[in-house]
C-alpha positions in Angstrom: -17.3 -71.2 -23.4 -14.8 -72.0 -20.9 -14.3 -75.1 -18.6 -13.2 -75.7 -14.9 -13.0 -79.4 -13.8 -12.4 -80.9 -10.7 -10.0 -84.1 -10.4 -9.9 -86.6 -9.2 -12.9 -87.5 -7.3 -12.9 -90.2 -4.5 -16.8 -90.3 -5.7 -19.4 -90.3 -7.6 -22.2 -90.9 -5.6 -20.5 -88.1 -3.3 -20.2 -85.6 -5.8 -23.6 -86.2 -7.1 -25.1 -85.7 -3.8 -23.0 -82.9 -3.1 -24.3 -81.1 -6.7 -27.6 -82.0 -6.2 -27.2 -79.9 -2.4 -25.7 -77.2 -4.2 -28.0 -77.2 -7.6 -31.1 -78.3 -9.4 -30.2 -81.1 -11.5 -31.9 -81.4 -14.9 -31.0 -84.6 -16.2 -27.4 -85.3 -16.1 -26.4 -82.2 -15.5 -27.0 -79.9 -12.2 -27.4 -76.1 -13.1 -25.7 -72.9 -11.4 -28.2 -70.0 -12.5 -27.7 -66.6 -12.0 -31.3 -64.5 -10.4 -33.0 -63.8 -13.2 -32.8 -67.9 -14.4 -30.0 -67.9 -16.9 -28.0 -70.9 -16.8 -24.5 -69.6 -15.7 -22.9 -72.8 -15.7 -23.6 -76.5 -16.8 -22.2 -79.2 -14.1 -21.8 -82.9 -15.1 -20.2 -85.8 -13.6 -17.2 -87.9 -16.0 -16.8 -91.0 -14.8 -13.3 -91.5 -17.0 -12.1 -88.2 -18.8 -10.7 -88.7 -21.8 -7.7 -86.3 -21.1 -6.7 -88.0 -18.1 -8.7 -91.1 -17.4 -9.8 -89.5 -14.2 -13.5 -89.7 -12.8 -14.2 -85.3 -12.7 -16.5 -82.8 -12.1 -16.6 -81.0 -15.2 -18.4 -77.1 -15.0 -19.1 -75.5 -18.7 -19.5 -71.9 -18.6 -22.0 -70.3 -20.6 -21.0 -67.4 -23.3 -22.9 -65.3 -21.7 -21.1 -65.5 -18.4 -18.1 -65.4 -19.6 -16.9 -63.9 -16.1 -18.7 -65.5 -13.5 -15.6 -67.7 -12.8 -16.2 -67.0 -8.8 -19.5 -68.8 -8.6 -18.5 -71.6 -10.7 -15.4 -72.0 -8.3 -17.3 -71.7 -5.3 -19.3 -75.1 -6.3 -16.8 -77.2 -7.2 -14.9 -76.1 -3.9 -18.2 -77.4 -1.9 -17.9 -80.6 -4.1 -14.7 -81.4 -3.2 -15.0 -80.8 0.4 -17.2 -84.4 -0.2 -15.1 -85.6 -3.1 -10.9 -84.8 -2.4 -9.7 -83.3 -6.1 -7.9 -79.9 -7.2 -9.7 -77.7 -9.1 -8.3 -76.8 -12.5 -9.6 -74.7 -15.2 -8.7 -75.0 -19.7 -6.4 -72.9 -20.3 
């Protein structure tokens, strides 16, 4: 698994709508699946990170699609144009 975050966030009520716009949500977390249903990606909203005590989107890449760091990118850049933030990714 590999993670992308996006930091900070002006918003949470802005990024949630903007992931719900963008995603189905299923519980805390909003989904990015690819077209046959896999989950690609698992989105959730940190109100303080423990890293850096910032409120983030946090993306969690599945095993599986290991690759698909385009798509996953491509979400959190809609987010933010709701939220502000830079995109980062874990390594």
């Amino acid at each position: 698994m590999k993670s992308y975050f996006l930091s900070p966030i002006s918003s949470r009520i802005a990024a949630a709508a903007a992931l719900r716009a963008a995603l189905p949500e299923a519980g805390n977390q909003w989904l990015l699946k690819d077209n046959g249903g896999d989950v690609i990606a698992y989105f959730s909203l940190i109100e303080k990170d423990d890293t850096t005590g910032l409120r983030t989107v946090q993306a969690d890449i599945s095993g599986r699609h290991y690759g698909s760091d385009a798509e996953v990118i491509a979400v959190l850049n809609k987010v933010r144009e709701s939220t502000g933030g830079e995109v980062t990714n874990d390594v």
